[in-house]
N, C-alpha and C positions, 0 to 999 in steps of 0.2 A: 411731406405730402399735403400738410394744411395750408400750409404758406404757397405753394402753388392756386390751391382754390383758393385764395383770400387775394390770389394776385388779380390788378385790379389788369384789364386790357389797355395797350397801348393807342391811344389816338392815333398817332401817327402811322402806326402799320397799318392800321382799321383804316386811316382814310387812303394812303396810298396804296394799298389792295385794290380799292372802290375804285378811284381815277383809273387805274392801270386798264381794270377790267371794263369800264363804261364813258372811260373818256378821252382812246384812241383819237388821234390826229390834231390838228395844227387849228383846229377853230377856235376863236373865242370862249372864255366859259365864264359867267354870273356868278355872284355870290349877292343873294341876301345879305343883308348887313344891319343892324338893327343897335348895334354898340352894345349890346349886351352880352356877357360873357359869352355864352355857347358863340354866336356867328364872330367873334372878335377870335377863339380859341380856334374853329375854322379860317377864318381867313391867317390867322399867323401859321396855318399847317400847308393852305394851298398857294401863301407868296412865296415861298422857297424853293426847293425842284420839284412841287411833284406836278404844277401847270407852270412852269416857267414863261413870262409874256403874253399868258394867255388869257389871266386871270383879269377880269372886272368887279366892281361892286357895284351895290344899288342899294340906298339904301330910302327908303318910306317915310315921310314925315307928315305923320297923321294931327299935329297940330292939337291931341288933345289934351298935352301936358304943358307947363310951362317953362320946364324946361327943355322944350322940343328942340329950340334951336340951339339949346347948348348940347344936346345930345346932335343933331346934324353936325355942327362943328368940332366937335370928339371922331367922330366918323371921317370927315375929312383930313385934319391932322392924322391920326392911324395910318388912314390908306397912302398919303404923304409919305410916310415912314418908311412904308414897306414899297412904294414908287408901284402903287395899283390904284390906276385910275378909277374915280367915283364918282355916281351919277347920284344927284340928292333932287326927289319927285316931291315935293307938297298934294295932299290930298286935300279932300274935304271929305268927311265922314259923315254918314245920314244918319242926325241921332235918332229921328222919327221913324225909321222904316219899320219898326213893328219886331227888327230880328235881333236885338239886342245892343249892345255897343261894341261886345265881342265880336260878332259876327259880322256886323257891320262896316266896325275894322277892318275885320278880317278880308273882307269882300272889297275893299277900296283898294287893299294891298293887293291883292292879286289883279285887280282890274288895273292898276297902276305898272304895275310888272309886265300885263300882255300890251300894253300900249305904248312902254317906252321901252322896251327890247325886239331885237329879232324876232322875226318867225322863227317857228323850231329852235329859240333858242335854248340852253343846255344852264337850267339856273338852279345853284346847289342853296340849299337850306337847311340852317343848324338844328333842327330835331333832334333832340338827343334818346335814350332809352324810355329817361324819366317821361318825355312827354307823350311817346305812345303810351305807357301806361298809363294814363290821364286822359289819353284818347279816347281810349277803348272805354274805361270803363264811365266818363263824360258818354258818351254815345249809347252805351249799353244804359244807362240811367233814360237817356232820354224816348229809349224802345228804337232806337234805329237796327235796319236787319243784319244782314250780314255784309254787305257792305261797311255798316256801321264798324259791325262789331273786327272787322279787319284791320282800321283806324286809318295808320298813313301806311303809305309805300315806300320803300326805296326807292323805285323808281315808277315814277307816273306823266302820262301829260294828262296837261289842261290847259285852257283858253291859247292852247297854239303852240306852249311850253312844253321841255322833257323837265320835269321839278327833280331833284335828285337827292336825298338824304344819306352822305355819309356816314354819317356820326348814329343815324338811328339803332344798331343795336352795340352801342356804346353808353356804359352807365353816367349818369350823375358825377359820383364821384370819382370818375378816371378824366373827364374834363374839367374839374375841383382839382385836379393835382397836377393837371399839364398847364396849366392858367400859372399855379404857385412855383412850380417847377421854372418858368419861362418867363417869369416875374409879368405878367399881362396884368395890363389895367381896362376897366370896361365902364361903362357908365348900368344904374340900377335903378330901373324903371320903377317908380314907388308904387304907381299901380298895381304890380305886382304882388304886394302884401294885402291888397283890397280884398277881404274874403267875399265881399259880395259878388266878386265876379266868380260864376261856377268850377271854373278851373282853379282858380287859386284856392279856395273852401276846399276842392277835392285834394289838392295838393300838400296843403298847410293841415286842415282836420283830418279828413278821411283815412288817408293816405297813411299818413303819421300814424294813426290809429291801429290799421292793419297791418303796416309793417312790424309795431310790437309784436303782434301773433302771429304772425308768417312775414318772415326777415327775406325772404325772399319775392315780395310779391312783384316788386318794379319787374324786375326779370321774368318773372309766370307770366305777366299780365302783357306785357310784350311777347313771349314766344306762343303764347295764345292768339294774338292777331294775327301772329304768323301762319299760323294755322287755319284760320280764319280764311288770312288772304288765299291760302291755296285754295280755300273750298268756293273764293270767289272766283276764282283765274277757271277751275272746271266749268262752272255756271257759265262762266261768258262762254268758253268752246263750247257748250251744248246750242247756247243762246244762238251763236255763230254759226253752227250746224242746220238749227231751226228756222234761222232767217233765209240760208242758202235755197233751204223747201221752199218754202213758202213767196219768196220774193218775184214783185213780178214790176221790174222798173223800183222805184223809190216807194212800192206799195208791199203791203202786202195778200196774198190772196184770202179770202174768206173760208174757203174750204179746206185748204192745209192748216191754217190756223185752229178750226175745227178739228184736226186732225191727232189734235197735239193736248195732253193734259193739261187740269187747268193749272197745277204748280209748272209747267213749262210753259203755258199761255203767258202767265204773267212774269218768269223769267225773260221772253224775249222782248216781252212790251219795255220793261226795266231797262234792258240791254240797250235796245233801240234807242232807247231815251237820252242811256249816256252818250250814247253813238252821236248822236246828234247835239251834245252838252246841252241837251234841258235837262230841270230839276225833277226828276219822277215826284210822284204826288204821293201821301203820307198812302199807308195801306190799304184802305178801309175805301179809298176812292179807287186805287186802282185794282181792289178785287170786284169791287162793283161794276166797273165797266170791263171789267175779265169775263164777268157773265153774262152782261148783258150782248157782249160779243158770241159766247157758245147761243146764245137762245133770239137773237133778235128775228123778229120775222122780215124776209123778203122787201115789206115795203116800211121798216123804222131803220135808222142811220142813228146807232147811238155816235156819244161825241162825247168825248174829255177835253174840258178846255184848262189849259197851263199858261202861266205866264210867258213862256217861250213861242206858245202857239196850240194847237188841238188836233186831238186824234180824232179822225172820224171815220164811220165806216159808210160807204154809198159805192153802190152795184156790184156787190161783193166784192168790196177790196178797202182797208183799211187804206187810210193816207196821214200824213203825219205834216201837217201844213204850220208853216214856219208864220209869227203873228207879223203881220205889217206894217 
Protein backbone atom coordinates (compact mmCIF):
# COMPACT_ATOMS: atom_id res chain seq x y z
CA UNK A 1 0.00 0.00 0.00
CA UNK A 2 3.05 2.49 0.52
CA UNK A 3 4.70 1.82 -2.57
CA UNK A 4 1.54 2.75 -4.45
CA UNK A 5 1.52 6.18 -2.69
CA UNK A 6 5.06 6.84 -3.20
CA UNK A 7 4.43 5.72 -6.91
CA UNK A 8 5.41 8.70 -8.73
CA UNK A 9 2.56 9.48 -11.87
CA UNK A 10 3.01 8.56 -15.31
CA UNK A 11 3.82 11.45 -17.90
CA UNK A 12 2.78 9.87 -20.44
CA UNK A 13 -0.75 8.63 -19.46
CA UNK A 14 -1.13 12.21 -17.82
CA UNK A 15 -0.36 13.70 -21.06
CA UNK A 16 -2.24 11.42 -23.50
CA UNK A 17 -5.40 11.63 -21.35
CA UNK A 18 -4.96 15.61 -21.81
CA UNK A 19 -4.52 15.51 -25.85
CA UNK A 20 -7.42 12.80 -26.14
CA UNK A 21 -9.81 14.93 -24.13
CA UNK A 22 -8.76 18.73 -25.50
CA UNK A 23 -7.23 18.01 -28.58
CA UNK A 24 -9.71 16.23 -30.94
CA UNK A 25 -9.15 16.69 -34.80
CA UNK A 26 -6.62 17.09 -37.52
CA UNK A 27 -5.47 20.88 -36.73
CA UNK A 28 -2.04 21.94 -36.04
CA UNK A 29 -0.83 21.96 -32.47
CA UNK A 30 2.21 24.33 -30.74
CA UNK A 31 4.54 23.54 -28.41
CA UNK A 32 6.56 26.03 -26.39
CA UNK A 33 9.95 24.98 -26.63
CA UNK A 34 12.44 26.54 -24.38
CA UNK A 35 15.29 23.55 -24.46
CA UNK A 36 14.94 23.04 -21.00
CA UNK A 37 14.08 19.79 -19.49
CA UNK A 38 10.29 20.17 -18.66
CA UNK A 39 9.20 21.52 -22.73
CA UNK A 40 12.22 18.96 -24.29
CA UNK A 41 10.34 15.93 -21.87
CA UNK A 42 6.94 17.40 -23.61
CA UNK A 43 7.92 17.63 -26.74
CA UNK A 44 9.62 13.72 -26.70
CA UNK A 45 5.91 12.60 -25.26
CA UNK A 46 3.76 14.74 -28.09
CA UNK A 47 6.30 13.52 -31.38
CA UNK A 48 5.27 10.04 -31.09
CA UNK A 49 1.45 8.96 -31.42
CA UNK A 50 -0.37 11.00 -29.28
CA UNK A 51 -0.44 14.32 -32.15
CA UNK A 52 1.09 12.34 -34.96
CA UNK A 53 1.88 15.30 -37.98
CA UNK A 54 0.40 17.69 -36.03
CA UNK A 55 2.82 18.76 -33.72
CA UNK A 56 4.93 22.25 -34.26
CA UNK A 57 7.37 23.97 -31.95
CA UNK A 58 8.41 27.66 -31.16
CA UNK A 59 10.64 28.41 -29.60
CA UNK A 60 11.63 32.25 -27.97
CA UNK A 61 14.99 33.60 -28.02
CA UNK A 62 15.13 36.30 -25.59
CA UNK A 63 18.80 37.26 -26.34
CA UNK A 64 19.55 37.74 -22.66
CA UNK A 65 22.05 34.96 -22.14
CA UNK A 66 25.10 34.27 -24.00
CA UNK A 67 24.45 31.29 -24.66
CA UNK A 68 21.07 32.17 -26.41
CA UNK A 69 22.03 30.83 -29.63
CA UNK A 70 23.53 27.88 -28.56
CA UNK A 71 20.44 27.08 -26.74
CA UNK A 72 18.38 28.02 -30.30
CA UNK A 73 20.54 25.56 -32.02
CA UNK A 74 19.99 22.66 -29.39
CA UNK A 75 16.32 23.41 -30.12
CA UNK A 76 16.68 23.04 -33.74
CA UNK A 77 18.84 19.84 -33.75
CA UNK A 78 16.09 18.08 -31.08
CA UNK A 79 13.25 18.98 -33.19
CA UNK A 80 15.40 17.59 -36.24
CA UNK A 81 15.42 14.38 -34.50
CA UNK A 82 12.03 13.89 -33.79
CA UNK A 83 11.19 15.48 -37.80
CA UNK A 84 8.81 18.49 -35.83
CA UNK A 85 9.23 21.46 -37.58
CA UNK A 86 10.58 24.68 -35.55
CA UNK A 87 9.87 28.23 -35.65
CA UNK A 88 13.04 30.20 -33.61
CA UNK A 89 11.43 34.24 -33.08
CA UNK A 90 14.23 36.66 -31.55
CA UNK A 91 12.89 39.11 -29.34
CA UNK A 92 13.93 42.23 -27.72
CA UNK A 93 13.19 42.45 -23.95
CA UNK A 94 12.50 46.06 -22.26
CA UNK A 95 14.87 45.93 -19.40
CA UNK A 96 13.43 49.57 -18.48
CA UNK A 97 9.85 49.07 -18.29
CA UNK A 98 9.42 49.31 -14.66
CA UNK A 99 7.98 45.37 -14.46
CA UNK A 100 11.10 43.58 -13.83
CA UNK A 101 13.10 41.34 -16.31
CA UNK A 102 10.84 38.44 -15.32
CA UNK A 103 7.95 39.73 -16.34
CA UNK A 104 9.29 41.62 -18.93
CA UNK A 105 10.36 38.43 -20.43
CA UNK A 106 7.82 37.09 -19.70
CA UNK A 107 5.50 39.61 -21.65
CA UNK A 108 7.85 39.56 -25.09
CA UNK A 109 7.30 35.82 -24.93
CA UNK A 110 3.84 35.82 -25.18
CA UNK A 111 3.58 38.86 -27.31
CA UNK A 112 5.99 36.84 -29.72
CA UNK A 113 3.72 33.68 -29.55
CA UNK A 114 0.40 35.86 -30.60
CA UNK A 115 2.23 37.29 -33.54
CA UNK A 116 3.87 34.56 -34.99
CA UNK A 117 1.10 31.73 -34.61
CA UNK A 118 -2.37 31.33 -35.78
CA UNK A 119 -5.44 32.88 -34.49
CA UNK A 120 -7.08 30.44 -32.03
CA UNK A 121 -4.11 28.75 -32.23
CA UNK A 122 -3.89 25.52 -29.80
CA UNK A 123 -0.21 26.10 -27.93
CA UNK A 124 0.79 23.55 -25.26
CA UNK A 125 3.33 24.58 -22.32
CA UNK A 126 5.48 22.77 -20.03
CA UNK A 127 4.31 23.95 -16.50
CA UNK A 128 4.82 21.30 -14.41
CA UNK A 129 3.16 20.84 -10.70
CA UNK A 130 6.27 22.38 -9.17
CA UNK A 131 5.57 25.59 -10.91
CA UNK A 132 2.04 26.19 -9.97
CA UNK A 133 3.18 25.86 -6.60
CA UNK A 134 5.55 28.72 -7.05
CA UNK A 135 2.73 30.36 -8.74
CA UNK A 136 0.49 30.62 -6.26
CA UNK A 137 2.38 31.32 -3.61
CA UNK A 138 4.88 34.22 -5.94
CA UNK A 139 1.31 35.84 -6.23
CA UNK A 140 -0.20 35.28 -2.85
CA UNK A 141 3.21 37.10 -1.60
CA UNK A 142 2.78 39.73 -3.96
CA UNK A 143 -1.39 40.45 -2.53
CA UNK A 144 -2.82 39.45 -5.79
CA UNK A 145 -6.65 38.24 -5.44
CA UNK A 146 -8.05 35.44 -6.43
CA UNK A 147 -7.33 35.31 -9.74
CA UNK A 148 -3.86 35.54 -8.26
CA UNK A 149 -4.25 33.07 -6.01
CA UNK A 150 -5.64 30.48 -8.71
CA UNK A 151 -2.20 30.83 -10.46
CA UNK A 152 -2.32 29.01 -14.06
CA UNK A 153 -4.89 26.99 -15.83
CA UNK A 154 -4.94 24.02 -17.69
CA UNK A 155 -6.67 25.49 -19.99
CA UNK A 156 -6.74 29.26 -20.87
CA UNK A 157 -6.83 31.67 -23.72
CA UNK A 158 -5.00 34.79 -24.16
CA UNK A 159 -3.95 37.42 -26.76
CA UNK A 160 -6.11 35.16 -29.36
CA UNK A 161 -4.39 31.67 -28.02
CA UNK A 162 -6.11 28.44 -26.23
CA UNK A 163 -2.35 28.15 -23.87
CA UNK A 164 -2.77 24.53 -22.66
CA UNK A 165 -0.81 22.74 -19.73
CA UNK A 166 -0.47 19.21 -19.71
CA UNK A 167 1.96 18.36 -17.46
CA UNK A 168 0.55 20.89 -14.83
CA UNK A 169 -0.66 18.52 -12.30
CA UNK A 170 2.37 16.26 -12.81
CA UNK A 171 5.21 16.35 -10.07
CA UNK A 172 8.90 17.54 -10.39
CA UNK A 173 10.08 14.32 -9.86
CA UNK A 174 7.99 12.10 -12.22
CA UNK A 175 9.50 14.37 -15.20
CA UNK A 176 13.11 13.80 -13.27
CA UNK A 177 12.63 10.10 -14.07
CA UNK A 178 10.79 10.11 -17.61
CA UNK A 179 13.86 12.54 -18.89
CA UNK A 180 16.44 9.53 -17.09
CA UNK A 181 14.26 6.88 -18.02
CA UNK A 182 14.44 8.17 -21.95
CA UNK A 183 17.99 9.17 -21.72
CA UNK A 184 16.81 13.06 -22.75
CA UNK A 185 19.31 15.73 -22.85
CA UNK A 186 18.25 19.45 -22.47
CA UNK A 187 20.09 22.49 -22.24
CA UNK A 188 20.12 24.51 -18.32
CA UNK A 189 19.39 27.89 -18.18
CA UNK A 190 22.10 29.26 -15.49
CA UNK A 191 19.69 32.09 -14.83
CA UNK A 192 17.93 29.80 -13.16
CA UNK A 193 20.10 29.34 -10.06
CA UNK A 194 19.96 33.36 -9.80
CA UNK A 195 18.23 33.79 -6.48
CA UNK A 196 17.74 37.32 -7.07
CA UNK A 197 15.17 36.54 -9.42
CA UNK A 198 11.69 35.92 -7.12
CA UNK A 199 10.98 32.78 -8.29
CA UNK A 200 14.02 31.06 -8.22
CA UNK A 201 14.58 32.45 -4.12
CA UNK A 202 11.16 30.93 -3.72
CA UNK A 203 12.00 27.87 -5.34
CA UNK A 204 15.70 27.14 -4.20
CA UNK A 205 15.03 28.96 -0.07
CA UNK A 206 11.55 29.10 0.57
CA UNK A 207 10.33 26.11 -0.97
CA UNK A 208 13.22 23.87 0.25
CA UNK A 209 12.52 25.12 3.64
CA UNK A 210 8.86 24.22 3.95
CA UNK A 211 8.96 21.19 2.35
CA UNK A 212 11.18 19.84 5.47
CA UNK A 213 8.02 20.47 7.55
CA UNK A 214 5.21 19.54 5.24
CA UNK A 215 6.85 17.06 2.61
CA UNK A 216 3.83 17.48 0.93
CA UNK A 217 3.45 21.02 0.10
CA UNK A 218 4.23 21.30 -3.99
CA UNK A 219 1.12 19.00 -4.17
CA UNK A 220 -1.20 21.28 -1.36
CA UNK A 221 -0.11 24.31 -2.94
CA UNK A 222 -1.20 23.22 -6.23
CA UNK A 223 -4.67 21.52 -5.36
CA UNK A 224 -5.16 24.81 -3.51
CA UNK A 225 -5.21 26.92 -6.82
CA UNK A 226 -7.30 24.35 -7.77
CA UNK A 227 -9.67 25.34 -5.68
CA UNK A 228 -9.06 28.65 -6.08
CA UNK A 229 -9.72 28.40 -9.73
CA UNK A 230 -13.03 26.92 -9.22
CA UNK A 231 -14.11 29.85 -6.96
CA UNK A 232 -12.96 31.99 -9.95
CA UNK A 233 -14.89 30.11 -12.88
CA UNK A 234 -18.16 30.83 -10.30
CA UNK A 235 -17.32 34.74 -10.06
CA UNK A 236 -17.15 34.91 -13.87
CA UNK A 237 -20.74 33.14 -14.26
CA UNK A 238 -22.18 35.48 -11.73
CA UNK A 239 -19.92 38.39 -13.53
CA UNK A 240 -21.69 36.98 -16.84
CA UNK A 241 -25.08 36.92 -15.35
CA UNK A 242 -24.45 40.65 -14.13
CA UNK A 243 -23.30 41.92 -17.37
CA UNK A 244 -26.34 40.23 -19.24
CA UNK A 245 -28.66 42.85 -16.67
CA UNK A 246 -27.06 45.39 -17.10
CA UNK A 247 -25.80 45.66 -20.58
CA UNK A 248 -27.05 48.02 -22.94
CA UNK A 249 -24.84 47.71 -26.45
CA UNK A 250 -20.94 47.73 -25.45
CA UNK A 251 -22.12 49.89 -22.17
CA UNK A 252 -23.26 49.31 -19.38
CA UNK A 253 -26.52 50.84 -17.75
CA UNK A 254 -26.07 53.07 -14.56
CA UNK A 255 -28.93 52.03 -12.70
CA UNK A 256 -28.67 48.05 -12.97
CA UNK A 257 -25.11 48.63 -11.93
CA UNK A 258 -26.67 50.40 -8.90
CA UNK A 259 -28.54 47.61 -8.56
CA UNK A 260 -26.01 45.17 -7.71
CA UNK A 261 -23.72 45.05 -4.50
CA UNK A 262 -20.57 46.55 -4.22
CA UNK A 263 -18.43 43.10 -4.08
CA UNK A 264 -20.50 42.28 -7.43
CA UNK A 265 -19.98 45.84 -8.66
CA UNK A 266 -16.55 45.32 -8.73
CA UNK A 267 -16.62 41.60 -9.71
CA UNK A 268 -18.12 42.69 -13.10
CA UNK A 269 -15.87 45.71 -13.57
CA UNK A 270 -12.83 42.97 -13.22
CA UNK A 271 -14.70 40.52 -15.60
CA UNK A 272 -15.25 43.05 -18.06
CA UNK A 273 -11.85 44.07 -18.04
CA UNK A 274 -10.52 40.62 -18.72
CA UNK A 275 -13.26 40.42 -21.19
CA UNK A 276 -11.71 42.92 -23.14
CA UNK A 277 -7.84 41.79 -22.13
CA UNK A 278 -7.05 44.98 -20.24
CA UNK A 279 -4.97 44.85 -17.19
CA UNK A 280 -7.66 45.46 -14.17
CA UNK A 281 -5.90 48.23 -11.98
CA UNK A 282 -4.39 47.12 -8.41
CA UNK A 283 -7.30 47.31 -5.69
CA UNK A 284 -7.46 50.32 -3.90
CA UNK A 285 -8.19 52.18 -7.58
CA UNK A 286 -10.76 50.04 -8.54
CA UNK A 287 -12.68 50.08 -5.17
CA UNK A 288 -12.37 53.74 -5.54
CA UNK A 289 -14.08 54.18 -8.57
CA UNK A 290 -16.59 51.21 -7.57
CA UNK A 291 -17.82 54.00 -5.42
CA UNK A 292 -17.70 56.65 -6.87
CA UNK A 293 -19.97 54.89 -9.37
CA UNK A 294 -22.81 53.89 -6.57
CA UNK A 295 -22.77 57.76 -5.36
CA UNK A 296 -21.76 60.15 -8.45
CA UNK A 297 -24.28 62.85 -8.91
CA UNK A 298 -26.31 63.20 -12.22
CA UNK A 299 -23.96 65.81 -13.53
CA UNK A 300 -19.92 64.15 -12.57
CA UNK A 301 -18.70 61.38 -15.18
CA UNK A 302 -16.17 59.65 -12.81
CA UNK A 303 -13.36 57.89 -15.26
CA UNK A 304 -10.58 55.26 -14.77
CA UNK A 305 -7.94 55.67 -16.88
CA UNK A 306 -5.80 52.23 -17.83
CA UNK A 307 -3.13 51.72 -20.07
CA UNK A 308 -5.38 49.82 -22.41
CA UNK A 309 -7.86 52.65 -22.34
CA UNK A 310 -10.80 54.26 -19.54
CA UNK A 311 -13.76 53.65 -18.03
CA UNK A 312 -16.03 56.34 -17.92
CA UNK A 313 -19.50 56.97 -16.86
CA UNK A 314 -21.60 59.90 -18.94
CA UNK A 315 -25.54 59.95 -19.14
CA UNK A 316 -25.92 57.00 -17.17
CA UNK A 317 -24.18 54.54 -18.78
CA UNK A 318 -20.72 53.37 -18.20
CA UNK A 319 -18.43 52.93 -21.50
CA UNK A 320 -15.21 51.17 -21.60
CA UNK A 321 -13.27 53.19 -24.52
CA UNK A 322 -10.42 51.38 -25.98
CA UNK A 323 -6.94 54.06 -25.87
CA UNK A 324 -6.10 55.36 -29.36
Amino acid sequence: MAGSRNRLPDPAARVGAFVAARLAGSGPVWLALSGGRDSVVLLHLLAGELVPGRLRAIHVDHGLSPNAGAWADFCRSTCAALAVPLQVVPVHVERSSGQGLEAAARAARYAAFAAHLPPAADLLLAQHRGDQAETLLFNLLRGSGLAGAAAMREVRTQAGLRLLRPLLDVPRAAIDAYAATHGLTWIDDESNDDRRFSRNFLRHEVLTVIAARFPGVEANLAQAAGHFGEAVDLLDEIAASDWAAVRVGDAAALDGLRRLSFARLKNLLRWRLRQLGWQPPVAARLDEFARQLLVAAPDRHPELRLPAGRLRLSRGRLHWLPSE
